[in-house]
ZADO-1210 file (C-alpha; in nm, 4 decimals, padded with zeros to 6 digits):
<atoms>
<atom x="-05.3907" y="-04.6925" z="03.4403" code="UNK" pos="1"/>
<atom x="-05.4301" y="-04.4569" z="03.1541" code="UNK" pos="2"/>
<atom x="-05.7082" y="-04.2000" z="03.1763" code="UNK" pos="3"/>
<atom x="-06.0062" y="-04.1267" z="02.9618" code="UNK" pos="4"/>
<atom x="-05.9507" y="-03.9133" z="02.6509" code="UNK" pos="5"/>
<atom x="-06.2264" y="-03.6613" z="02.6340" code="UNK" pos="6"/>
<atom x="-06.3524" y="-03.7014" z="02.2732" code="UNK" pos="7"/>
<atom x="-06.3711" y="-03.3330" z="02.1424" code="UNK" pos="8"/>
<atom x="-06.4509" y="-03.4030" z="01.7998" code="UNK" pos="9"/>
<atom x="-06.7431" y="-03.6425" z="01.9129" code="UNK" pos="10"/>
<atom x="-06.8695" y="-03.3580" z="02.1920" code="UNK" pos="11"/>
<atom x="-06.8896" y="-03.1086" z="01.8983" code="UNK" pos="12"/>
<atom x="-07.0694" y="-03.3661" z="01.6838" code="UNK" pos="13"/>
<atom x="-07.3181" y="-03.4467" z="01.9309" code="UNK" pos="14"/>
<atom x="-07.3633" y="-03.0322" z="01.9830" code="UNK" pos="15"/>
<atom x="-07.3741" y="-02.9973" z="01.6277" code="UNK" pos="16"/>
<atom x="-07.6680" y="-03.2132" z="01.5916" code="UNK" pos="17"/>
<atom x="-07.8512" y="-03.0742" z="01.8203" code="UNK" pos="18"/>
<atom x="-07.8115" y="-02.6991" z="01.6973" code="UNK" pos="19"/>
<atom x="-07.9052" y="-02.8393" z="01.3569" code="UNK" pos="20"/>
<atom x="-08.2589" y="-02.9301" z="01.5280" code="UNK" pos="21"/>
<atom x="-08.2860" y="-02.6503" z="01.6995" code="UNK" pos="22"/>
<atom x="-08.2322" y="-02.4087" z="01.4131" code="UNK" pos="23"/>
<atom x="-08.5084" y="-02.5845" z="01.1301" code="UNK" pos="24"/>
<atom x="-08.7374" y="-02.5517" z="01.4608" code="UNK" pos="25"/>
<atom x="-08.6105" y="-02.1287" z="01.4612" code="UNK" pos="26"/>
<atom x="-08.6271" y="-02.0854" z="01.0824" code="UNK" pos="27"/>
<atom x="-09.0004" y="-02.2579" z="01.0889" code="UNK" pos="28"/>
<atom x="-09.0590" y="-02.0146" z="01.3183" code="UNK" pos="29"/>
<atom x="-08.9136" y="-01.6888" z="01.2676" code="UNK" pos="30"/>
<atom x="-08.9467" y="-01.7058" z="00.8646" code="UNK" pos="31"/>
<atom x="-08.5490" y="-01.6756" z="00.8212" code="UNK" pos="32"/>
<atom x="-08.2586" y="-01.8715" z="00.9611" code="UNK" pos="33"/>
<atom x="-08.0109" y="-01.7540" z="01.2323" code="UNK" pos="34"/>
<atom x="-07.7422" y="-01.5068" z="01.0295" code="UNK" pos="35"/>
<atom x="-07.3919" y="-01.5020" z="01.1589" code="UNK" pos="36"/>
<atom x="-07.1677" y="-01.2403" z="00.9650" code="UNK" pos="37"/>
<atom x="-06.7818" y="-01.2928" z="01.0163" code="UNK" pos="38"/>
<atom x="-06.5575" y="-01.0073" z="00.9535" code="UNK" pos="39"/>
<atom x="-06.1637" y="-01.0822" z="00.8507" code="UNK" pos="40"/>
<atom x="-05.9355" y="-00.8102" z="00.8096" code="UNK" pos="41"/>
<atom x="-05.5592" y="-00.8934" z="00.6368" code="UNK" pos="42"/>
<atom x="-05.4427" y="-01.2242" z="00.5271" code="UNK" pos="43"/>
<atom x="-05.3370" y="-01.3873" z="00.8422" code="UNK" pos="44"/>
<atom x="-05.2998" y="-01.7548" z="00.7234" code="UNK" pos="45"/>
<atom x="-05.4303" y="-01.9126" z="01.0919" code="UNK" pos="46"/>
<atom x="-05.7342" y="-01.6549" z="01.0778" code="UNK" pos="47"/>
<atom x="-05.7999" y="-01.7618" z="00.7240" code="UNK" pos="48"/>
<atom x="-05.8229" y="-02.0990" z="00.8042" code="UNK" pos="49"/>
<atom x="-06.0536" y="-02.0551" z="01.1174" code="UNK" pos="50"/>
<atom x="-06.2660" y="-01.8525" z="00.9529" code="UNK" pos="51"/>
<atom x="-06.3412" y="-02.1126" z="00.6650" code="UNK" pos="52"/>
<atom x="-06.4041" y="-02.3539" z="00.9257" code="UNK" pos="53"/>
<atom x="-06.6409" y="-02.1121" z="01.0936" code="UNK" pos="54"/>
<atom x="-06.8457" y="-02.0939" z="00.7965" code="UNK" pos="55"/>
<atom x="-06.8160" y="-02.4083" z="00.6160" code="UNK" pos="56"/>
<atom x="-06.9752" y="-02.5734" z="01.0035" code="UNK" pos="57"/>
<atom x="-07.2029" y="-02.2575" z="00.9946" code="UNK" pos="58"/>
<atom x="-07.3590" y="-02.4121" z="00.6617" code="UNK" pos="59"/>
<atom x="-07.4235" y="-02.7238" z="00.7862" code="UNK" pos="60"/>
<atom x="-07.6570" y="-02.6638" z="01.0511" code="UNK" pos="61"/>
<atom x="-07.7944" y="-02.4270" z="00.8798" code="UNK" pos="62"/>
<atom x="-07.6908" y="-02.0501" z="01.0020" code="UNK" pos="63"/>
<atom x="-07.7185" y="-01.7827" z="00.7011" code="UNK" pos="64"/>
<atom x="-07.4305" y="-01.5797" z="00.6283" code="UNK" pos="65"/>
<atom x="-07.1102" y="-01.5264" z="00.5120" code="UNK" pos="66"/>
<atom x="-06.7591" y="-01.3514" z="00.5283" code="UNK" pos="67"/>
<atom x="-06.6829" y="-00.9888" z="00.5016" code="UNK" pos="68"/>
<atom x="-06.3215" y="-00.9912" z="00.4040" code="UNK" pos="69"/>
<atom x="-06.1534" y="-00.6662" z="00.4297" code="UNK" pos="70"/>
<atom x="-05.7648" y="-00.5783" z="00.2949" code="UNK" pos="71"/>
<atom x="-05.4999" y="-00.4893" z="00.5948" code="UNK" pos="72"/>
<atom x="-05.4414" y="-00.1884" z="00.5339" code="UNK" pos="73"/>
<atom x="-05.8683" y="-00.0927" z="00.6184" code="UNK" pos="74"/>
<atom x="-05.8621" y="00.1931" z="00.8517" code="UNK" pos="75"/>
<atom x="-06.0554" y="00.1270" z="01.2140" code="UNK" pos="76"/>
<atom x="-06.3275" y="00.3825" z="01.0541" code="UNK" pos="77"/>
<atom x="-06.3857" y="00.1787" z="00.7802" code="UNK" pos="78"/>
<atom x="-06.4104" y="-00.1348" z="00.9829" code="UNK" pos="79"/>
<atom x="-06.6364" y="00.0686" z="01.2674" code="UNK" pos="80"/>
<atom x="-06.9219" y="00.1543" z="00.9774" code="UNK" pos="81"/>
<atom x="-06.8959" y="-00.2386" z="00.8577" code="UNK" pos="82"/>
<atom x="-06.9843" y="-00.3301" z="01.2112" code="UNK" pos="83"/>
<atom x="-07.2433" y="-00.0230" z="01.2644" code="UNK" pos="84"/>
<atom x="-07.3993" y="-00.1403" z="00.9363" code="UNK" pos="85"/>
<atom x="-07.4436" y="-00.5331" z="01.0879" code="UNK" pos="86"/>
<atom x="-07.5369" y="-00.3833" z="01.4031" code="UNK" pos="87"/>
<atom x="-07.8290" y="-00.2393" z="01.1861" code="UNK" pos="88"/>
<atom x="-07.9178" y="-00.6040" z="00.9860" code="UNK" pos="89"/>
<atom x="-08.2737" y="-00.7568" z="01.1191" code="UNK" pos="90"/>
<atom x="-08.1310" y="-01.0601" z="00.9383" code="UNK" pos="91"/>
<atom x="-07.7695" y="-01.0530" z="01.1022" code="UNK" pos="92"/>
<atom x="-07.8055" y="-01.2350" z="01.4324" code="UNK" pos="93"/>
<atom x="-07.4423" y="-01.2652" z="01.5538" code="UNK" pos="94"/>
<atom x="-07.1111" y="-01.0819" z="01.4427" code="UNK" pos="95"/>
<atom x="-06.7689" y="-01.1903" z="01.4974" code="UNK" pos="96"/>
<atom x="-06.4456" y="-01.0123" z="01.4171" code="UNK" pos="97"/>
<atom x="-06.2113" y="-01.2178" z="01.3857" code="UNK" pos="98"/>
<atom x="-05.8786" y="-01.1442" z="01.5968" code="UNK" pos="99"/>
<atom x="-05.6001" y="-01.0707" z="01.5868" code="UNK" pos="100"/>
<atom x="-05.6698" y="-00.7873" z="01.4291" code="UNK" pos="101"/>
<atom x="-05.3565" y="-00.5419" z="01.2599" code="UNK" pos="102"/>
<atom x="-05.1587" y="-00.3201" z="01.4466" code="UNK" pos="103"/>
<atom x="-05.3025" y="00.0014" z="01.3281" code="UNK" pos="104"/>
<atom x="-05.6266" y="-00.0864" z="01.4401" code="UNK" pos="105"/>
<atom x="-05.7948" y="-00.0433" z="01.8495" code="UNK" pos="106"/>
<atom x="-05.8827" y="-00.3814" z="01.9243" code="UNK" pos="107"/>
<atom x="-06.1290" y="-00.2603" z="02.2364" code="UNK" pos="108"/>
<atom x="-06.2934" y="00.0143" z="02.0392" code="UNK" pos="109"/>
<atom x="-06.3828" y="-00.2504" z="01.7719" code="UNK" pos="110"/>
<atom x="-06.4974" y="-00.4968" z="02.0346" code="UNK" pos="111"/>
<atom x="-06.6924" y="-00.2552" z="02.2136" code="UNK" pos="112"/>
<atom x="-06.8537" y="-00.1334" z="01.8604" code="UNK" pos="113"/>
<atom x="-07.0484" y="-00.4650" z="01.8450" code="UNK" pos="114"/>
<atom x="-07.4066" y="-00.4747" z="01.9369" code="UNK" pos="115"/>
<atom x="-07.4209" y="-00.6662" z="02.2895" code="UNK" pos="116"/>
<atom x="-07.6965" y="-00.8387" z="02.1665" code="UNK" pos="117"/>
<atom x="-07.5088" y="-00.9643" z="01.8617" code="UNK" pos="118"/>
<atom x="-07.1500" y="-01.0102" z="02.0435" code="UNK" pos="119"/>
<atom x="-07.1358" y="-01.4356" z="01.9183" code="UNK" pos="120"/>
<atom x="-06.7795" y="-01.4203" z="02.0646" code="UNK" pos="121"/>
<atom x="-06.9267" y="-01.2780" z="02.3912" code="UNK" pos="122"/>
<atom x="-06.5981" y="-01.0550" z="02.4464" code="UNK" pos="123"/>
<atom x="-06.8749" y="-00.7014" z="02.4598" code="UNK" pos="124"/>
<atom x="-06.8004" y="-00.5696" z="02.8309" code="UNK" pos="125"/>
<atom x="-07.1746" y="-00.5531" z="02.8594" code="UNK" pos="126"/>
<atom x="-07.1701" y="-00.9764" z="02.8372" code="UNK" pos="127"/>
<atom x="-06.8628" y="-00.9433" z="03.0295" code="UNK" pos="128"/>
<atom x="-07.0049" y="-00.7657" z="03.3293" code="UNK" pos="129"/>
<atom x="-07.2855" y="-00.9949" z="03.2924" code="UNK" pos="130"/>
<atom x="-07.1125" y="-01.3475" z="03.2823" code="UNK" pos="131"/>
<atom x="-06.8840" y="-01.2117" z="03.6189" code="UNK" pos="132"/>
<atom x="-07.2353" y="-01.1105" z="03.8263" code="UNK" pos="133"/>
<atom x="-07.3456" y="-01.4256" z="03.8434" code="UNK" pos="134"/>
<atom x="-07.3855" y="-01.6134" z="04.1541" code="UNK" pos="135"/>
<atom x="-07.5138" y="-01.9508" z="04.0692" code="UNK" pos="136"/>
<atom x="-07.5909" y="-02.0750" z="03.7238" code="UNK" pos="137"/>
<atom x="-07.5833" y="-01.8952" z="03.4019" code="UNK" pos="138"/>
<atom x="-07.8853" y="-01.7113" z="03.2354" code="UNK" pos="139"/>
<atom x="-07.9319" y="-01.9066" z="02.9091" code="UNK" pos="140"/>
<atom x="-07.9588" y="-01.5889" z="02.7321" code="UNK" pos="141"/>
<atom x="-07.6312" y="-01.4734" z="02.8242" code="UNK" pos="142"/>
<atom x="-07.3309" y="-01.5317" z="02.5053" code="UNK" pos="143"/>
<atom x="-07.0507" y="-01.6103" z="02.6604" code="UNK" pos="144"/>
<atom x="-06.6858" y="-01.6729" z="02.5328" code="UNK" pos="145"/>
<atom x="-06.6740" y="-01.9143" z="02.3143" code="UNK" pos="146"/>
<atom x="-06.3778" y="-02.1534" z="02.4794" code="UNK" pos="147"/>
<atom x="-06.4792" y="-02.1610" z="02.7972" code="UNK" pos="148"/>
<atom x="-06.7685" y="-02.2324" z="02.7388" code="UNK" pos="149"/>
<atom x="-06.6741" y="-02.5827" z="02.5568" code="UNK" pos="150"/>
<atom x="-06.4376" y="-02.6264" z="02.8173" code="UNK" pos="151"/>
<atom x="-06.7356" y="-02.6753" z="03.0998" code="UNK" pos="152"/>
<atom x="-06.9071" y="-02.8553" z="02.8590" code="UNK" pos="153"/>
<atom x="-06.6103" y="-03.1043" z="02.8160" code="UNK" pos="154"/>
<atom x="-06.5377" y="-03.0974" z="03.1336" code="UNK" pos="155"/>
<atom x="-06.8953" y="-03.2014" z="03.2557" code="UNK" pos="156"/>
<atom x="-06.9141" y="-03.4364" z="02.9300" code="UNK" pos="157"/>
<atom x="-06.6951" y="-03.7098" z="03.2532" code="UNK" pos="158"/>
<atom x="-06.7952" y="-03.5165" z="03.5646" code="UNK" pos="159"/>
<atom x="-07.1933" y="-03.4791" z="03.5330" code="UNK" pos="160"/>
<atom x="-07.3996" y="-03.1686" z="03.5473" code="UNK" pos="161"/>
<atom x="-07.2652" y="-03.0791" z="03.9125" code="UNK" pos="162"/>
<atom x="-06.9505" y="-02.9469" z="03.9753" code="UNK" pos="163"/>
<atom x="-07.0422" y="-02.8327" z="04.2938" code="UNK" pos="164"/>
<atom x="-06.7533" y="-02.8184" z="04.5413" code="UNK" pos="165"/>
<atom x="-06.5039" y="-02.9249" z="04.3074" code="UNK" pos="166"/>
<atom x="-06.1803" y="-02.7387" z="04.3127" code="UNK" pos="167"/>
<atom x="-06.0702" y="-02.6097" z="04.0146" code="UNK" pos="168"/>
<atom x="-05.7773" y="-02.4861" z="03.9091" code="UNK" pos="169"/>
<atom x="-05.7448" y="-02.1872" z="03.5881" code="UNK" pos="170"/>
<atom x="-05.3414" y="-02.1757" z="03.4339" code="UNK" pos="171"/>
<atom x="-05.3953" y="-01.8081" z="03.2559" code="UNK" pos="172"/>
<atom x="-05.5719" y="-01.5238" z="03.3364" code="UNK" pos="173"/>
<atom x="-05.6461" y="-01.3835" z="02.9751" code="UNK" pos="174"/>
<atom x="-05.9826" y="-01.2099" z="02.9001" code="UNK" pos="175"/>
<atom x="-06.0422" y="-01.4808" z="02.6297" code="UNK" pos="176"/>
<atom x="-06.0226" y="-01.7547" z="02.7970" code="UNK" pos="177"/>
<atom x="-05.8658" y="-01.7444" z="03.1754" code="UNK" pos="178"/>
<atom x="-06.1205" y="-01.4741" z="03.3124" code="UNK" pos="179"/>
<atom x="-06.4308" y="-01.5524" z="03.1668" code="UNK" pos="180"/>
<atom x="-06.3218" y="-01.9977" z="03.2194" code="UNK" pos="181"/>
<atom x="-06.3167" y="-01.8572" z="03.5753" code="UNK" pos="182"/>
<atom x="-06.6599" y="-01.7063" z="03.5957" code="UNK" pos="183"/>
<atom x="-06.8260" y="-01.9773" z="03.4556" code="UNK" pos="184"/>
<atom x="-06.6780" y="-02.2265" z="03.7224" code="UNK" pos="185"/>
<atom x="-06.7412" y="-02.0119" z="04.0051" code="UNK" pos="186"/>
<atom x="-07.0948" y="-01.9824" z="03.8737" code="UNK" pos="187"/>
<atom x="-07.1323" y="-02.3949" z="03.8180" code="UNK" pos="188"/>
<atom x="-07.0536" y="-02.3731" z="04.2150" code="UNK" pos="189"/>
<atom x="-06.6306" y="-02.4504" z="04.2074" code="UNK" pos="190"/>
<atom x="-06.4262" y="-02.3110" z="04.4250" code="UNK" pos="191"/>
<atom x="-06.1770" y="-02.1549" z="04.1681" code="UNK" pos="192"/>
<atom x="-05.8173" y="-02.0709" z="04.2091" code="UNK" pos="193"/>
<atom x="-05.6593" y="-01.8366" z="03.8947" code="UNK" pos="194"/>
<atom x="-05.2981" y="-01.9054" z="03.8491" code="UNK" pos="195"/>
<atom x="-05.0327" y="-01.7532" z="03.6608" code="UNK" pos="196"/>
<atom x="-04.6842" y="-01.6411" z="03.5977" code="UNK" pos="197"/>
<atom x="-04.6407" y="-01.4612" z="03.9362" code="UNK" pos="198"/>
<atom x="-04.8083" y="-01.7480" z="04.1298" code="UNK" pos="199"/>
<atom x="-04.5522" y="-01.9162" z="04.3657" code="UNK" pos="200"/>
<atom x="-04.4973" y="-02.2777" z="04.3365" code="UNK" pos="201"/>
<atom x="-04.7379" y="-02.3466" z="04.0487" code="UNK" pos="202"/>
<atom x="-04.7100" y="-02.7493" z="04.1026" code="UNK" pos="203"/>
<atom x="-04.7781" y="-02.7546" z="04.4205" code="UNK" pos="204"/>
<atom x="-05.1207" y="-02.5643" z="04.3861" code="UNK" pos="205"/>
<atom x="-05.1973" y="-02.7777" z="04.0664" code="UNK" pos="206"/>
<atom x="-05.2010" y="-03.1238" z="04.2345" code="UNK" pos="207"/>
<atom x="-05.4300" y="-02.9757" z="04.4650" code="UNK" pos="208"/>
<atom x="-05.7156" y="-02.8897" z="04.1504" code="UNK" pos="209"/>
<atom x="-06.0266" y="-03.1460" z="04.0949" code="UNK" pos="210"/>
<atom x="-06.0689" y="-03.0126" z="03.7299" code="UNK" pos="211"/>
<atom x="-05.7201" y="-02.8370" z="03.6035" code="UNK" pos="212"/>
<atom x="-05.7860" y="-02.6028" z="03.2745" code="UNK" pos="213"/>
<atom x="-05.4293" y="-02.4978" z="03.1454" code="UNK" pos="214"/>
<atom x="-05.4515" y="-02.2010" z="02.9121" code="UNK" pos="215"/>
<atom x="-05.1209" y="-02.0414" z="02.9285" code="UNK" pos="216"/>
<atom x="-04.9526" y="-02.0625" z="02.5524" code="UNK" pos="217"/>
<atom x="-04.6684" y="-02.3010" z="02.6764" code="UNK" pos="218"/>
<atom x="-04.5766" y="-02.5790" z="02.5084" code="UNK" pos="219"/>
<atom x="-04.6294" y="-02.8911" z="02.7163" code="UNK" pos="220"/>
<atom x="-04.5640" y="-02.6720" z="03.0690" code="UNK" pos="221"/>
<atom x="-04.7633" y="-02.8273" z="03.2515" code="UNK" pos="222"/>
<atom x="-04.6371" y="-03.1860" z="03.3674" code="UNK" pos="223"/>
<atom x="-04.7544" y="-03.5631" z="03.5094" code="UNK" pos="224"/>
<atom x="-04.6211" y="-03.4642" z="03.8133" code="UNK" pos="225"/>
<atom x="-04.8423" y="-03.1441" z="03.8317" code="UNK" pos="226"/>
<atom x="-05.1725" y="-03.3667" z="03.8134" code="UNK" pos="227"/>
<atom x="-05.3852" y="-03.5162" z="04.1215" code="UNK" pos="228"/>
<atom x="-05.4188" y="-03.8730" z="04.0893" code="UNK" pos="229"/>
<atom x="-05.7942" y="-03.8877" z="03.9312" code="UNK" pos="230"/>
<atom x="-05.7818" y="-03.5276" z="03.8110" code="UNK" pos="231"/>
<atom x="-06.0235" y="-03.4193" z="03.4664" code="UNK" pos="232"/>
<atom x="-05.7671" y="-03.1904" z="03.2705" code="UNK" pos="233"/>
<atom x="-05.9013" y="-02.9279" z="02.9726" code="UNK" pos="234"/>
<atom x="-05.6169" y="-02.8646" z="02.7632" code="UNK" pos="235"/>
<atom x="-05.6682" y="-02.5417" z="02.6206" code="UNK" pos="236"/>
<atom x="-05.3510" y="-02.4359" z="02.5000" code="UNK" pos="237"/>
<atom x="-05.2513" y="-02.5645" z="02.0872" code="UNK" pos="238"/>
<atom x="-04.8719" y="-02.4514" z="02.0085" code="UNK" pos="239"/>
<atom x="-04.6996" y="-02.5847" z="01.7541" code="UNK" pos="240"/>
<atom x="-04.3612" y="-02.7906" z="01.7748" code="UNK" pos="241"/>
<atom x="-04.1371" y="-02.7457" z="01.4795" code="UNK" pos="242"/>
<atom x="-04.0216" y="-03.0709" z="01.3549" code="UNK" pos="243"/>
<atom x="-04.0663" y="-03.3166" z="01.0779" code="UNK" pos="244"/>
<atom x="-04.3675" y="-03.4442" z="01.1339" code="UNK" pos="245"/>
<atom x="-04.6658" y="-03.3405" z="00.8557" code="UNK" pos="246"/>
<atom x="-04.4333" y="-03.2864" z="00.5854" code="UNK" pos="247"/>
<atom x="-04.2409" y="-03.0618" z="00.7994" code="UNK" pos="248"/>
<atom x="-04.5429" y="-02.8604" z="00.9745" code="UNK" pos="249"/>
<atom x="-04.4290" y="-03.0071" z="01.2881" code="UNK" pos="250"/>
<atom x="-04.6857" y="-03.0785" z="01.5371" code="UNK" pos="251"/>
<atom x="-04.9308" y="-02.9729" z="01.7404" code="UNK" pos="252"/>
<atom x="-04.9311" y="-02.9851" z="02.1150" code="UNK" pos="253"/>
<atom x="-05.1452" y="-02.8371" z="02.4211" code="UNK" pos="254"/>
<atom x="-05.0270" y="-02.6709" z="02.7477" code="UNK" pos="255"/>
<atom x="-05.0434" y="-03.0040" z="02.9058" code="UNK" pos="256"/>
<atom x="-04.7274" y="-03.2899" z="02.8403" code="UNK" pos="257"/>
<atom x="-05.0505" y="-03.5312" z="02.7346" code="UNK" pos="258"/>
<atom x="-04.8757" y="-03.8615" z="02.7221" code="UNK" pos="259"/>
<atom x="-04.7402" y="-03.8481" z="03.0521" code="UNK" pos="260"/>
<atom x="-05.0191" y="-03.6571" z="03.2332" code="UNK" pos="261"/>
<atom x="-05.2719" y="-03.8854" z="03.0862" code="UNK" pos="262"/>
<atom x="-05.0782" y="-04.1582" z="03.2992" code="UNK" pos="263"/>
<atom x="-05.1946" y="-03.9590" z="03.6089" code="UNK" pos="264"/>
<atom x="-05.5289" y="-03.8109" z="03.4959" code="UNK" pos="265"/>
<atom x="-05.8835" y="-03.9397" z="03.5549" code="UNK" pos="266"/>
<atom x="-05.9666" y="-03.7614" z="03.1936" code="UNK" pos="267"/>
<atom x="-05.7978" y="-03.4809" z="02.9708" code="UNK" pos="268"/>
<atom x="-05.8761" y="-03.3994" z="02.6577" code="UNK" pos="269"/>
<atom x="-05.6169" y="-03.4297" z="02.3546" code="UNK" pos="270"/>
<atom x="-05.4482" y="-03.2032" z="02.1406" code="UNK" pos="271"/>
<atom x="-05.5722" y="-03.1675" z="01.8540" code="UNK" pos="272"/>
<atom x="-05.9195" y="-03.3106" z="01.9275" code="UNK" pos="273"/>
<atom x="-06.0489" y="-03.1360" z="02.2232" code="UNK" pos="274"/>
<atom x="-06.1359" y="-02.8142" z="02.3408" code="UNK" pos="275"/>
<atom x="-06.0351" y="-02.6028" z="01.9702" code="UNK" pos="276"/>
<atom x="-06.3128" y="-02.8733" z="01.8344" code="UNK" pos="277"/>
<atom x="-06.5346" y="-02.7333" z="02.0096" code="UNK" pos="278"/>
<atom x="-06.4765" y="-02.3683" z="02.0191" code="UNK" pos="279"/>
<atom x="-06.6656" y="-02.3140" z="01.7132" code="UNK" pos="280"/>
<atom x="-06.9661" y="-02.5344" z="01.7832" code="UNK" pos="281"/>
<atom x="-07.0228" y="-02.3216" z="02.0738" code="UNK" pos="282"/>
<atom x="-07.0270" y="-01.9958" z="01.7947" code="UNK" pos="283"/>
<atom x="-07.2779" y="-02.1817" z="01.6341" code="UNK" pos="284"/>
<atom x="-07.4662" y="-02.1960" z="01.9500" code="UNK" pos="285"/>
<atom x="-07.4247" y="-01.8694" z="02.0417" code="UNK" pos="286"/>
<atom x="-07.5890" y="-01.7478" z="01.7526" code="UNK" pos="287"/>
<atom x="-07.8793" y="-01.9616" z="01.7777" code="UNK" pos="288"/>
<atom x="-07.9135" y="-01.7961" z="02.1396" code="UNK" pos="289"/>
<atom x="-07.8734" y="-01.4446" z="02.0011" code="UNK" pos="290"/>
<atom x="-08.1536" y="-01.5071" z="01.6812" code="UNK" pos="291"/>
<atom x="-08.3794" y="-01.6621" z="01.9707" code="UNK" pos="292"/>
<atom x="-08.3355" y="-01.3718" z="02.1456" code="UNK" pos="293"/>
<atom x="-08.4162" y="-01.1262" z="01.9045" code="UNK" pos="294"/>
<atom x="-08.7668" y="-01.3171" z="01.8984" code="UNK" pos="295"/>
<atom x="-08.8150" y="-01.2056" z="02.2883" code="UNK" pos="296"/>
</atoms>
């Protein structure tokens, strides 16, 4: 029997709704809506794209704000005294820089520019540090990364509230999204396993994961045959397959070979229509958090 699909698009809807709500109620309040300033440096068509998503979804739940696009060849000075300036903005609640960023420019030092307090991505090693201390639940202040955080949430979305004593298994160990995916199931009371590249026999230790998250950049890597009967998987990997599909786009896959894992899976979440839907619904409530939090 097939599993449940794990309706991104409708989780982000529902979350979306709810912000929308929960910002008139701030803006009532505080005089002026949350602000959320996005900075884009270059012309990177994918970054483009996200960021117009990022503020058209802003918009409508009604987050102030706008796009600071800067050329490629800015220098990292130029783009440090944009972010010291937001940093500085009573109305500027959250600030993301869009990655990746070019060459010339320190991604850390640009990263570690941003006002904690303002960090909507939640990538500031003062969040960081933060998000890994805690034990058992996470302060509702705290902004944390973005796509792990709508992972949990999709994840809990089949699984309830408690994931207590569920084992999970992480594919990836990046700071984005492996790390931080990590924390936040050791803190909903998991017992967490991070795998990766150098971990010996990767199948083996994947049919033995409760909730399987598979964020590894692979196209389709991870298998039916890597899945525990009854398992919840959260796709978050989105590569693109080179073919004619889409007028020749190709298409778009996860880390996860969907069709036959879903076979195997108590619930996974598609690609596209999962976790990337609700990666920037979580921005949106990340900002809310940081505007409420400049009210404390």
């Amino acid at each position: 029997m097939s599993g449940t699909t794990i309706d991104g698009k409708a989780a982000a809807a529902e979350l979306r709704d709810r912000l929308k709500a929960e910002i008139a109620t701030f803006t009532a309040k505080a005089g002026l809506p949350p602000g959320l300033r996005v900075i884009l440096v270059g012309d990177n068509p994918a970054s483009q794209a996200y960021v117009r998503t990022k503020e058209r979804t802003a918009q409508e739940v009604g987050i102030a704000g706008g796009v600071d696009r800067m050329p490629a060849e800015t220098s990292q000075d130029e783009l440090l005294k944009a972010i010291a300036s937001l940093n500085a903005d009573p109305a500027t609640h959250g600030i993301l820089v869009q990655l990746p960023l070019p060459d010339h420019i320190d991604e850390a030092a640009v990263l570690d520019a941003i006002d904690p307090a303002k960090d909507v991505d939640g990538f500031h090693p003062m969040n960081v540090g933060r998000l890994f201390s805690a034990k058992s639940g996470i302060d509702p202040t705290l902004l944390v990364p973005c796509t792990p955080m709508g992972s949990v949430m999709l994840a809990k979305r089949v699984l309830g509230n408690d994931l207590s004593g569920l084992h999970a298994v992480v594919l990836g160990r990046s700071n984005i999204v492996g790390k931080p995916l990590g924390a936040l199931l050791l803190a909903e009371n998991c017992t967490v396993t991070t795998a990766h590249s150098r971990t010996v026999d990767l199948p083996s230790l994947c049919r033995e994961a409760d909730i399987l998250a598979a964020a590894v950049g692979r196209a389709e890597m991870v298998k039916g045959s890597w899945i525990k009967p009854g398992a919840t998987v959260i796709d978050v990997g989105i590569n693109r397959i080179e073919g004619p599909e889409n007028n020749g786009r190709g298409r778009l896959v996860g880390d996860v070979a969907y069709d036959e894992a879903k076979e195997v899976a108590g619930a996974i979440t598609p690609v596209p229509g999962g976790v990337g839907q609700m990666t920037v619904a979580c921005l949106l409530k990340n900002t809310l958090v940081a505007a409420q939090n400049s009210l404390r």
